[in-house]
C-alpha positions in Angstrom: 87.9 102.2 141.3 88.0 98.5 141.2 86.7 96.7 144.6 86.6 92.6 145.6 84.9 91.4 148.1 85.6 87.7 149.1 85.2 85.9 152.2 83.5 82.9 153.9 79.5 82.0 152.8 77.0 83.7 154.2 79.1 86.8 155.8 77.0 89.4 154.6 79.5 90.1 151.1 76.8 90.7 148.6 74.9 92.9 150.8 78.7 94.8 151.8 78.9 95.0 147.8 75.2 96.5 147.0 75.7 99.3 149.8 79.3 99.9 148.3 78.1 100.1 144.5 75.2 102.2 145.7 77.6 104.8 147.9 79.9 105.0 145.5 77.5 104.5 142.0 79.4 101.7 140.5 78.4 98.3 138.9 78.6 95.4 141.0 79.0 91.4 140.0 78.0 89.2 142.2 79.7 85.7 141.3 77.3 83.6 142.4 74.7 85.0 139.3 76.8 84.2 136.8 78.3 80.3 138.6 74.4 79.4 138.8 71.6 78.3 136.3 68.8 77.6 137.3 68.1 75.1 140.5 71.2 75.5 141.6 72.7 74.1 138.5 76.2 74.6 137.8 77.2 76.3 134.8 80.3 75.6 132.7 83.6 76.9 133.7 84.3 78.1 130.8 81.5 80.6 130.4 81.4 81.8 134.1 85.4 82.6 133.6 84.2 84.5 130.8 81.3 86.4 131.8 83.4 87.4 134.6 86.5 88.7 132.3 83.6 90.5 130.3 82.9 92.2 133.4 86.6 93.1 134.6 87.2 95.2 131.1 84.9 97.8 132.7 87.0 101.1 134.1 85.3 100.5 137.5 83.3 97.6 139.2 82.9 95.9 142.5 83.0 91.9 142.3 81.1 90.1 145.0 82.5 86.1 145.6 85.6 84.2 145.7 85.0 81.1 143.8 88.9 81.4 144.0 89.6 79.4 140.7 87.9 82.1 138.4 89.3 85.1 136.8 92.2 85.4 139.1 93.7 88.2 137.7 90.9 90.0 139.4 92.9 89.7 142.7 96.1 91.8 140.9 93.7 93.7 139.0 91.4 95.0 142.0 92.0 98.9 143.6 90.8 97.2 147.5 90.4 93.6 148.0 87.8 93.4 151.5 88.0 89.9 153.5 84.9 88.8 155.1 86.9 86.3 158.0 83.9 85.8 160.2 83.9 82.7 162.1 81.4 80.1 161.1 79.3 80.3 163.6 78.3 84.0 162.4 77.8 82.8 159.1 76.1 80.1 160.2 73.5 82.6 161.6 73.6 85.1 158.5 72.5 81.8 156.2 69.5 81.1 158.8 68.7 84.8 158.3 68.6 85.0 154.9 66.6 82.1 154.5 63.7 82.7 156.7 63.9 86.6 155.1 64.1 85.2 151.3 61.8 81.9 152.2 61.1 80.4 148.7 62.3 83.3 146.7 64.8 84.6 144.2 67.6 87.0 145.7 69.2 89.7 143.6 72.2 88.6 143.8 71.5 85.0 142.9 70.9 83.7 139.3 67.4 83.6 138.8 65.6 80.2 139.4 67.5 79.7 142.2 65.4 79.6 145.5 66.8 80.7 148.7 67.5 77.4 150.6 69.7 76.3 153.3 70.2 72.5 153.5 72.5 70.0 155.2 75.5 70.1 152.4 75.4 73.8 152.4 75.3 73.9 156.1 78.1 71.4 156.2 80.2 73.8 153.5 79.6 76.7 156.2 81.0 75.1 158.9 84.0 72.8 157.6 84.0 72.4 153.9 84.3 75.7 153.3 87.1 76.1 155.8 89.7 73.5 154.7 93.4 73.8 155.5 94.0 75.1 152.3 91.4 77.5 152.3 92.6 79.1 155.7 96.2 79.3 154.1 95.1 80.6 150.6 92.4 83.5 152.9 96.0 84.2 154.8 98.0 84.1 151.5 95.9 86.8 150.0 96.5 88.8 153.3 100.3 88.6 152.7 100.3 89.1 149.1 97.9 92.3 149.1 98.7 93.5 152.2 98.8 97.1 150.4 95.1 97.1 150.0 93.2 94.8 151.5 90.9 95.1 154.3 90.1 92.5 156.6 86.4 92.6 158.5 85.8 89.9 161.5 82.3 91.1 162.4 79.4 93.5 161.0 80.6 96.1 163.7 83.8 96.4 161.5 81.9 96.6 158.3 79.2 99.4 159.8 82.6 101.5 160.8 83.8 101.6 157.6 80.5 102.5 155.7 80.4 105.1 157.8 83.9 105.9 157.4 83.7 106.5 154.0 80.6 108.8 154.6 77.8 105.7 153.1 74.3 107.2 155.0 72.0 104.4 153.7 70.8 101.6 156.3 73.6 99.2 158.1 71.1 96.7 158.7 71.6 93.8 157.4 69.9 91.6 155.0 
């Protein structure tokens, strides 16, 4: 089985991926690991398109980010393909979350040395960067295109359906 999650920052994806490589015992990459150094550095292209290639020649996996110019074979390569279209407001109030709960730590699904923080430019990127024209039309592109098997969640009712849909029995509270 070979999942992708992608959707809008701070929707509650990497969270969705640890509960689905936990139910169904696979290994999970979470993008934003492997695009960070750390401080928030970025790393090179070049090495972040490969560590994620290195990644995809597992059997299984679960791959947690968009980041929608890397590895985009992942998107043809991928069993389900989940969409996290919450509105920003939502993820506006997952990012508060987060930081109060992870205040001046590490996250596990963040490359280390990076320090959970929520500043103006990354509130800015929640709430219209992030959710350009072209961003809307490529998010309804991969709708069309992978229609077959993607699944699209607007709100964490949807996503707490579906774990326990699929028969998941940890927690559905969310981080």
């Amino acid at each position: 089985m070979k999942i992708l999650v992608v959707g809008h920052s701070s929707s509650g994806k990497s969270t969705f991926s640890k509960r689905l490589a936990e139910h169904y015992n696979l290994p999970v990459l979470h993008i934003d690991r492997v695009f960070f150094g750390p401080n928030w550095s970025r790393r090179e292209r070049d090495q972040v398109e490969r560590d994620i290639l290195d990644f995809m020649e597992k059997d299984e996996w679960i791959i947690d980010g968009l980041y929608r110019k890397y590895a985009t074979q992942r998107f043809d390569d991928c069993d389900q393909l989940f969409i996290f279209d919450f509105n920003r407001f939502k993820c506006l109030y997952g990012a508060i979350v987060r930081r109060i709960k992870y205040h001046n730590q590490n996250r596990d699904t963040i490359a280390e040395g990076c320090r959970e923080k929520l500043d103006l430019s990354f509130i800015w990127w929640i709430l219209f960067n992030g959710r350009t024209k072209n961003s809307k039309m490529l998010m309804k592109s991969y709708k069309e295109k992978y229609k077959d098997k993607v699944i699209v969640f607007k709100n964490r009712k949807q996503i707490n359906d579906y774990l326990l849909s699929i028969g998941y029995t940890g927690t559905l509270k969310y981080e």
